[in-house]
C-alpha positions, 0 to 999 in steps of 0.5 A: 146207155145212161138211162138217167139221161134218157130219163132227163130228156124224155121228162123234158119232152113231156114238159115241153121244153124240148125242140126238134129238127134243125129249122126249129133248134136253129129258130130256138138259137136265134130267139134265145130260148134255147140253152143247150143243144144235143146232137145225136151220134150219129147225124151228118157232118153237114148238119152237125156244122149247120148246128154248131155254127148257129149256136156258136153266133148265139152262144148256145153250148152243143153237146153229142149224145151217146145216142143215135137218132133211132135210140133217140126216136123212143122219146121224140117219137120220130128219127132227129138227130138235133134237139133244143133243150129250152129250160135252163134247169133241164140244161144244167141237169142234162149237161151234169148228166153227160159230164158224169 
């Protein structure tokens, strides 16, 4: 587990600058606000291609997380698999943290 992006996230949280659950992220995609959006490892197919095609019309990049939704609970305080990041510093932080 990458505890400097389990960190990043959470900070994100805590800053209000993370959106949770498909109908949010996908409101998020539409309106511009988010830049970036992770996907747990282990979400559906079906919402895995809901997500990825919202985005892909916006031009959101998605990322798959090394977590799951149960690891990714511990920082959003229920079970989602899909989550928006809607600051450009914590993207950019994120996004060199999964490239690492």
């Amino acid at each position: 587990m990458n505890d400097k992006l389990f960190s990043a996230i959470s900070l994100c949280r805590k800053a209000g600058k993370l959106c949770m659950g498909m109908d949010v992220v996908k409101e998020k995609a539409f309106s511009g606000e988010a830049k970036l959006v992770l996907l747990a490892s282990d979400v559906s197919e079906r919402s895995e291609r809901q997500a990825r095609f919202a985005c892909g019309d916006c031009g959101v990049r998605v990322a798959k997380l090394p977590y799951t939704m149960e690891e990714l609970s511990r920082v959003t305080g229920k079970a989602y698999g899909i989550l928006a990041i809607c600051d450009g510093g914590f993207s950019r932080m994120i996004e060199k943290l999964l490239g690492s």
